[in-house]
MIDREN-307859 format. One record per residue (C-alpha): x, y, z; residue number from 1; residue in three letters. Coordinates in nm, 3 decimals. Example, Ala and Ser with C-alpha at 12.3 -4.5 7.8 and 13.67 -1.06 7.14 Angstrom:
2
1.230 -0.450 0.780 1 ALA;
1.367 -0.106 0.714 2 SER;
***
This chain:
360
13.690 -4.233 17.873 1 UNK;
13.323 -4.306 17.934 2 UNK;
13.261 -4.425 17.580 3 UNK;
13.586 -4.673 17.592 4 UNK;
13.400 -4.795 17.964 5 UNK;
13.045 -4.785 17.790 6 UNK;
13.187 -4.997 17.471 7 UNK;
13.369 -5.263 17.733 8 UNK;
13.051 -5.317 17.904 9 UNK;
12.883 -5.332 17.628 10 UNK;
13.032 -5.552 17.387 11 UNK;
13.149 -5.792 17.652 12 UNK;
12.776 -5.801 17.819 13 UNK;
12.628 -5.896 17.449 14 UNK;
12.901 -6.181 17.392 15 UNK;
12.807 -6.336 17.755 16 UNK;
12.455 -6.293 17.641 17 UNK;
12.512 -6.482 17.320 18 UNK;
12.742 -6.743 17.435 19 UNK;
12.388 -6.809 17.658 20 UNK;
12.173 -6.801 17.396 21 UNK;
12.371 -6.997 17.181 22 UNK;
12.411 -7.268 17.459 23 UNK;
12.023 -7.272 17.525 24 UNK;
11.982 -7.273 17.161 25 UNK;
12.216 -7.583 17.083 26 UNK;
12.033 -7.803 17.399 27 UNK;
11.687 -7.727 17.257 28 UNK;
11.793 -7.849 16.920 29 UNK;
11.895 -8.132 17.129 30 UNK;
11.673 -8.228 17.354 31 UNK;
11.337 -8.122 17.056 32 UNK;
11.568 -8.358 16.815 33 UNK;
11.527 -8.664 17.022 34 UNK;
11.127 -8.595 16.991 35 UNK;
11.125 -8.565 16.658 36 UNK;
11.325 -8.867 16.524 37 UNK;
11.068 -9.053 16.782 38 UNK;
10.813 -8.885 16.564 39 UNK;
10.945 -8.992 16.250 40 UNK;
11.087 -9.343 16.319 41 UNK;
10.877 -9.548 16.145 42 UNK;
10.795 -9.299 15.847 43 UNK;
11.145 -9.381 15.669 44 UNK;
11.260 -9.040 15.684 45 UNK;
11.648 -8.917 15.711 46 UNK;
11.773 -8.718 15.975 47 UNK;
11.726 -8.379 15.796 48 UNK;
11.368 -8.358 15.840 49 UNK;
11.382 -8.390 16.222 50 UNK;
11.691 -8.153 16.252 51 UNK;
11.508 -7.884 16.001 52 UNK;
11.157 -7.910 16.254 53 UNK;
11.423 -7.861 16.567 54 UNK;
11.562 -7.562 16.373 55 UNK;
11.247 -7.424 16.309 56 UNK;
11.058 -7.505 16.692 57 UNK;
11.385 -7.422 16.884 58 UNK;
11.383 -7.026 16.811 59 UNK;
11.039 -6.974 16.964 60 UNK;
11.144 -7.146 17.247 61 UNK;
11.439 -6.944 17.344 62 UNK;
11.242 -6.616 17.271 63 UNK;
10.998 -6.759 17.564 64 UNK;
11.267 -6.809 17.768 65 UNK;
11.451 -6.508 17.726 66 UNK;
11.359 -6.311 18.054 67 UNK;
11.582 -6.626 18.200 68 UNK;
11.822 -6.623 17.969 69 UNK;
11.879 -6.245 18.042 70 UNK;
11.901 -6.316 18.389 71 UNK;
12.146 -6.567 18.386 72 UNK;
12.395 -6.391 18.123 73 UNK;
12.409 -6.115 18.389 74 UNK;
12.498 -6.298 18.641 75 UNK;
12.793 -6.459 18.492 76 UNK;
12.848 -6.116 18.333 77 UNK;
12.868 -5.969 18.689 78 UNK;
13.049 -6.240 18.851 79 UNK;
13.318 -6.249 18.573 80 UNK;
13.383 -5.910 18.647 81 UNK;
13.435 -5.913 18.982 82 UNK;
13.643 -6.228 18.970 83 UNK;
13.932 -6.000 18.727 84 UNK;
13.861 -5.704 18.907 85 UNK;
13.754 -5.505 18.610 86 UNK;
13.479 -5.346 18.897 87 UNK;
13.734 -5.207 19.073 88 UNK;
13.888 -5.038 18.775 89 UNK;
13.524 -4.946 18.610 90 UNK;
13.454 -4.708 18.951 91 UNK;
13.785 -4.580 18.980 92 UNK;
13.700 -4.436 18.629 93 UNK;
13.371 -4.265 18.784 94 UNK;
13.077 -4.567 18.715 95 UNK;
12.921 -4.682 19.054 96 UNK;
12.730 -4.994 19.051 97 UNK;
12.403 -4.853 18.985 98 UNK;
12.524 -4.645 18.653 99 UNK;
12.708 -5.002 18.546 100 UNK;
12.345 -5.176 18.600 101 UNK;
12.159 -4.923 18.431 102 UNK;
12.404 -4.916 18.110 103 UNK;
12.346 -5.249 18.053 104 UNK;
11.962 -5.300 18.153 105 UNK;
11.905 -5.024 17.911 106 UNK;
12.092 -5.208 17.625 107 UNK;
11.904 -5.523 17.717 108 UNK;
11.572 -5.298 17.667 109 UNK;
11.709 -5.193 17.342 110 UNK;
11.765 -5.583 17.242 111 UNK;
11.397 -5.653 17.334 112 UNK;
11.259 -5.411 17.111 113 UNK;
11.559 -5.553 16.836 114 UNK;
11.412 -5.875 16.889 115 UNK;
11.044 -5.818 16.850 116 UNK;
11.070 -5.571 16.561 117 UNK;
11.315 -5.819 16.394 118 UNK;
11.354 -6.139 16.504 119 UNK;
11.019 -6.227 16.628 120 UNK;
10.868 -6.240 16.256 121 UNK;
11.130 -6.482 16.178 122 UNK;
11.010 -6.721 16.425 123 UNK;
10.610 -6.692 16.414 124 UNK;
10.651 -6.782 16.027 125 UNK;
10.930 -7.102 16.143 126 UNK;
10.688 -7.184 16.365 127 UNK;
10.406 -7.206 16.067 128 UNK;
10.597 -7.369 15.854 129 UNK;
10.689 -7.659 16.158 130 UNK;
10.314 -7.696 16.204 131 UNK;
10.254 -7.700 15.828 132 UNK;
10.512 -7.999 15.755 133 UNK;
10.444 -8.165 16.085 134 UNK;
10.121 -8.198 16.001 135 UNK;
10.140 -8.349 15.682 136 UNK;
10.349 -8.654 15.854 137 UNK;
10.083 -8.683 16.135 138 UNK;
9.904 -9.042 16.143 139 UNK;
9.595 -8.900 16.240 140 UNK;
9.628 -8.614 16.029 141 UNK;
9.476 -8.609 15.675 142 UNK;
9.392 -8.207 15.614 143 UNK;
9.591 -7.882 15.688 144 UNK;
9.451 -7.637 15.840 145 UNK;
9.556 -7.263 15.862 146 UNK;
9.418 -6.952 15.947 147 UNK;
9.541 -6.577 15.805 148 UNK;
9.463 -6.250 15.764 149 UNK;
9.316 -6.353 15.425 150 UNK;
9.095 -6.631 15.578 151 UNK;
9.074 -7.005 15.682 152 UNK;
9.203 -7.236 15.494 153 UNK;
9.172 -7.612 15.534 154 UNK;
9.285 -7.917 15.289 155 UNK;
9.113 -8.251 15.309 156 UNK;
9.295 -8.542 15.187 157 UNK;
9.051 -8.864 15.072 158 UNK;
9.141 -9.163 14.825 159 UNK;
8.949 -9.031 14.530 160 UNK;
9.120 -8.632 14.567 161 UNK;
9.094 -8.362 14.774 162 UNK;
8.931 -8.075 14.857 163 UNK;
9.022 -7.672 14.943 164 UNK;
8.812 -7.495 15.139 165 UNK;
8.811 -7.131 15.207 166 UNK;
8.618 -6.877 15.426 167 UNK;
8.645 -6.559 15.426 168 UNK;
8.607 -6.591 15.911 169 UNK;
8.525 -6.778 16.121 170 UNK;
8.278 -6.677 16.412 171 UNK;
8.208 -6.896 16.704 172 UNK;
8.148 -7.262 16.518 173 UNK;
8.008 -7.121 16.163 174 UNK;
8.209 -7.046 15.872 175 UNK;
8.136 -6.743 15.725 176 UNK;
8.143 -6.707 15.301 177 UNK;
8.270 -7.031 15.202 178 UNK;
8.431 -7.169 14.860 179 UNK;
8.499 -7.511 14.877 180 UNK;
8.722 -7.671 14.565 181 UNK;
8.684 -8.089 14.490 182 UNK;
9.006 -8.187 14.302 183 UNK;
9.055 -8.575 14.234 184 UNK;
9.328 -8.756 14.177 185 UNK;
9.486 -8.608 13.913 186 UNK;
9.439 -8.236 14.036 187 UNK;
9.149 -8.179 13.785 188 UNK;
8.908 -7.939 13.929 189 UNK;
8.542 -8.122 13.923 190 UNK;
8.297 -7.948 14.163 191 UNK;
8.290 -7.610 14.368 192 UNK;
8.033 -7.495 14.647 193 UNK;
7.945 -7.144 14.731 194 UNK;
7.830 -7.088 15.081 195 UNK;
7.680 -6.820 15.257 196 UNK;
7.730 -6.979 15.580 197 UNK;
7.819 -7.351 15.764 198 UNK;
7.824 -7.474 16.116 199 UNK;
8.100 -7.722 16.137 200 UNK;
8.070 -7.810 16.506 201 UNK;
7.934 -8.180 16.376 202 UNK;
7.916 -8.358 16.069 203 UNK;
7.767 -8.340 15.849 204 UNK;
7.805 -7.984 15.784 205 UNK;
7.454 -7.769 15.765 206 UNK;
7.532 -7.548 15.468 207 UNK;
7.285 -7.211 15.385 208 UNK;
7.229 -7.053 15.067 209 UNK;
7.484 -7.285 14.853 210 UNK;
7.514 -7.291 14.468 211 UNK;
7.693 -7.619 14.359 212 UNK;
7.902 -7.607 14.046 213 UNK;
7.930 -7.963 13.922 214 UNK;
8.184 -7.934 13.627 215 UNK;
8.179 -8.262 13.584 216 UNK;
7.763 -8.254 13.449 217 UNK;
7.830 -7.927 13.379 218 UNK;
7.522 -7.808 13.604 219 UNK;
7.444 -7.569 13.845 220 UNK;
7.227 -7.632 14.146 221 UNK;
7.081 -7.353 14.397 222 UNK;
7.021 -7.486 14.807 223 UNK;
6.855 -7.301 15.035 224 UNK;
7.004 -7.592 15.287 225 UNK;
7.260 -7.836 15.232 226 UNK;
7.457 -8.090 15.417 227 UNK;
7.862 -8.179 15.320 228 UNK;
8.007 -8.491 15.446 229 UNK;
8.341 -8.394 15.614 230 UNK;
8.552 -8.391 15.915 231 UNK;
8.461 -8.205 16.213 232 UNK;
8.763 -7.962 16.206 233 UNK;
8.593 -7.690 16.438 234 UNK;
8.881 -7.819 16.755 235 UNK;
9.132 -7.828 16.537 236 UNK;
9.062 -7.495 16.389 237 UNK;
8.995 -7.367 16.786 238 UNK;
9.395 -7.533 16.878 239 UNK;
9.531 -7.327 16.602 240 UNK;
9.408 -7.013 16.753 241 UNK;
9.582 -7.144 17.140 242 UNK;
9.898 -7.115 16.977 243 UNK;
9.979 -6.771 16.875 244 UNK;
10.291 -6.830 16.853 245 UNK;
10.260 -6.845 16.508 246 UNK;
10.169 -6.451 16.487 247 UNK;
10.428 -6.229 16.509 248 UNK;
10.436 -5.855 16.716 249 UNK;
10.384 -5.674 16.398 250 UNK;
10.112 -5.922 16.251 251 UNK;
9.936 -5.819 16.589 252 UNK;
9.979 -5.442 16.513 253 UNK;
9.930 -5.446 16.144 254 UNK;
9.639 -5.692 16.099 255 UNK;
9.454 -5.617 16.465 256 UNK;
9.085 -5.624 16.323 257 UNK;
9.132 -5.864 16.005 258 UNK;
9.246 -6.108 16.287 259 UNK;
8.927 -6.051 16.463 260 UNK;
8.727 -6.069 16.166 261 UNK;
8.906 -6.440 16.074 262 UNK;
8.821 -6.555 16.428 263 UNK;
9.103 -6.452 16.670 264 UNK;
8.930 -6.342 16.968 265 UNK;
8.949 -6.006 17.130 266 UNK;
9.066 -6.138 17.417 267 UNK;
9.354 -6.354 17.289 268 UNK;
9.467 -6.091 17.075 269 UNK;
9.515 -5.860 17.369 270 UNK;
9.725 -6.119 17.563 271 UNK;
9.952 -6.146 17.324 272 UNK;
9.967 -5.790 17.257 273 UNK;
10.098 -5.753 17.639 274 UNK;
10.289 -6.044 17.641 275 UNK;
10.507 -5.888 17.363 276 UNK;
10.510 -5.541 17.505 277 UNK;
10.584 -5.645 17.848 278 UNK;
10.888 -5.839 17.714 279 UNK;
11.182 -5.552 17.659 280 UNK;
11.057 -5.401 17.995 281 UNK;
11.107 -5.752 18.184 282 UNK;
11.450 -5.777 18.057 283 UNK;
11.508 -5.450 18.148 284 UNK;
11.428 -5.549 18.508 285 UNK;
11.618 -5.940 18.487 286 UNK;
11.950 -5.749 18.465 287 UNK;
11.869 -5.506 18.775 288 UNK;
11.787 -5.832 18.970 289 UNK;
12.075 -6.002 18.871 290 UNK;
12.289 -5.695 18.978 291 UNK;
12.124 -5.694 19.324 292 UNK;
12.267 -6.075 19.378 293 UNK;
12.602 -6.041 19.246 294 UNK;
12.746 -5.708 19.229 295 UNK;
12.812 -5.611 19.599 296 UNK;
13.072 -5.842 19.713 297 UNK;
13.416 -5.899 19.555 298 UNK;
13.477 -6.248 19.730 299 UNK;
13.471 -6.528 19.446 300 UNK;
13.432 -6.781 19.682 301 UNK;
13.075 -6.749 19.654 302 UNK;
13.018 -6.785 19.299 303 UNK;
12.871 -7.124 19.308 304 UNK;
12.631 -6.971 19.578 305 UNK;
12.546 -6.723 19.274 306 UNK;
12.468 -6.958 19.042 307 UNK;
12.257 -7.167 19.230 308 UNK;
12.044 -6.868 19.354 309 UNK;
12.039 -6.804 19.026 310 UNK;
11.868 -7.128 18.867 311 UNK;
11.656 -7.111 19.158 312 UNK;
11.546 -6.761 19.118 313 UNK;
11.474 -6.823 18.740 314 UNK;
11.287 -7.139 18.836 315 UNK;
11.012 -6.936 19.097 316 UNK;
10.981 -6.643 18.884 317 UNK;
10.933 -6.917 18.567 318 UNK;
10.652 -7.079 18.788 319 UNK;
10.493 -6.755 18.916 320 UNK;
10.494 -6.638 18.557 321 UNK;
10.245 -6.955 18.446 322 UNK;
10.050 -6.933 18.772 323 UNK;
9.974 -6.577 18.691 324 UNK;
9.888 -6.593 18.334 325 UNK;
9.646 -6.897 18.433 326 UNK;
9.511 -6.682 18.731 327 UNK;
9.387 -6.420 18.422 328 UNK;
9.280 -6.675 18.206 329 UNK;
9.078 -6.816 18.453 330 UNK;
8.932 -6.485 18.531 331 UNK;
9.061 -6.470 18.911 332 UNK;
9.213 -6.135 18.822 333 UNK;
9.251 -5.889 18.528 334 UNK;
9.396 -6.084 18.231 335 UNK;
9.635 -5.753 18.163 336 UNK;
9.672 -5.769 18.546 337 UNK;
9.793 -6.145 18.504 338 UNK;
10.048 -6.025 18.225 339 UNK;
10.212 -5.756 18.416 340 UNK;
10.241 -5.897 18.738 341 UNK;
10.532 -6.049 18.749 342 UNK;
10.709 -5.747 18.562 343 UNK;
10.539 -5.522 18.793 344 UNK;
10.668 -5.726 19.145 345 UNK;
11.043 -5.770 18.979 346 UNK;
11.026 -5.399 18.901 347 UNK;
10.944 -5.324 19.213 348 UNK;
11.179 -5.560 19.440 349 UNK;
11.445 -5.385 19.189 350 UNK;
11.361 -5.070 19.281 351 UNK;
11.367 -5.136 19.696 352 UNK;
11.726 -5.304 19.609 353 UNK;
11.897 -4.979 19.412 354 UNK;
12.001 -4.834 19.682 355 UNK;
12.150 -5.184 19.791 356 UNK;
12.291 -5.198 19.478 357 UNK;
12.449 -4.816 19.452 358 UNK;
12.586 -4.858 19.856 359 UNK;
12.812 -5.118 19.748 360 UNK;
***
């Protein structure tokens, strides 16, 4: 009997929660499509390029949102099952309220770890590859820029070619073991530069210990200094590391001290680190607070009351979340601190309502 109850909640629960997701989903891809065909209206490009971006932005979205998504997909979860009074039938087969909440917070744990084992990968490397073909549509944009376990990596465009450079990390505003490739118009390779070391914070570039490989002279030339004419990439480089959205959980885990030797900071690294772990364990606690708001009362009349408090709810916690994150950024309080926080004051509200939750 308790497995048939256990596979009701369950399988009912998920198809609430992906009906939600899918609905979330489908406006982002609406709302982010509008921005890009604004993007791409005068670059005489179909629709397919702005609906593959949307597709590829969208998924990163809904992962950030997912605490809220949680929360509202148990709330119409619990308020369609007291409005058929499947509640009444659940704890006549031996489930109180509290076991019912707990079954299905612990599920929603288990999807949290699903989705940043699994599905978080998927979206770090959409969100790369958005970036990556934005960028080469961008007006003001003529290089690429990215930066990976095996390096940076940045691609100026000019009229007469291009060129590929390469460094092995980046530390503060110096490149660190640099190769740089000169290609002109026709691909053909014609000089390469060794560097032991260049500060890019201005242009030009001040180069150290540089051998120049000119194969179009065919000669080699030894620096102790050198200056390269080039763009001052040193902000871009610094907005790639803001957005980590484009590493993964297990690019964090696997690749913890290559990332720090290519330039992500310590302290970036960690906040991410958190962010991710603290994710299954908010979910966890979205469905509890959901169950505190909906579950004791059997009178459908006040649905709509739900689902307002609802969207409100998700709204303050959405806005405390920020706040809290910028407070440890900031250095107010600990940046883990900042992280937990609003986990930690959910959890704990949670845990003063359970015995609201198991009285009713």
């Amino acid at each position: 009997m308790n497995k048939i109850v256990n596979h009701y909640l369950i399988t009912n629960y998920s198809k609430i929660l992906i009906n939600t997701i899918l609905i979330f989903f489908s406006l982002g891809i609406i709302l982010n499509l509008f921005e890009e065909i604004e993007f791409f209206k005068d670059l005489n490009q179909s629709l397919k390029l702005p609906l593959i971006l949307s597709l590829s932005y969208v998924p990163t979205l809904i992962l950030d949102l997912l605490p809220f998504i949680v929360f509202l997909a148990s709330m119409f979860f619990f308020l369609a099952l007291r409005s058929n009074k499947d509640l009444l039938l659940i704890k006549i087969s031996g489930y109180s309220n509290l076991k019912i909440t707990f079954i299905l917070a612990f599920f929603t744990l288990l999807f949290g770890l699903f989705i940043l084992i699994f599905v978080n990968p998927l979206t770090s490397t959409l969100v790369r590859y958005y970036e990556t073909e934005k960028a080469k549509y961008a007006k003001d944009v003529d290089h690429l820029i990215a930066v990976n376990k095996n390096g940076v990596w940045i691609k100026e465009i000019n009229d007469a070619g291009y060129k590929i450079i390469n460094a092995e990390r980046i530390d503060g505003d110096v490149l660190k073991e640099i190769s740089i490739y000169f290609f002109d118009a026709s691909n053909k390779v014609i000089k390469r530069i060794e560097a032991r070391s260049a500060i890019i914070s201005y242009n030009p570039w001040e180069m150290k210990d540089v051998m120049v490989f000119d194969f179009v002279n065919n000669t080699n030339n030894n620096f102790k200094n050198y200056k390269l004419e080039t763009d001052e990439v040193l902000d871009k480089i610094n907005s790639l590391y803001r957005n980590m959205s484009t590493l993964s959980f297990i690019d964090i885990v696997k690749n913890y001290k290559q990332l720090l030797s290519t330039g992500y900071g310590d302290k970036k690294l960690t906040e991410q680190m958190h962010k991710f772990v603290s994710l299954p364990f908010f979910l966890f606690f979205m469905v509890f607070l959901a169950s505190i708001f909906t579950i004791g009362s059997l009178k459908t009349r006040q649905n709509y009351y739900y689902i307002i408090l609802s969207i409100l709810i998700s709204v303050i916690i959405f806005y405390f979340k920020d706040l809290s994150i910028a407070l440890g950024q900031t250095g107010k309080i600990s940046l883990i601190l900042s992280i937990w926080m609003p986990v930690l004051l959910v959890g704990l509200f949670c845990s003063m309502g359970v015995i609201q939750i198991n009285e009713k």
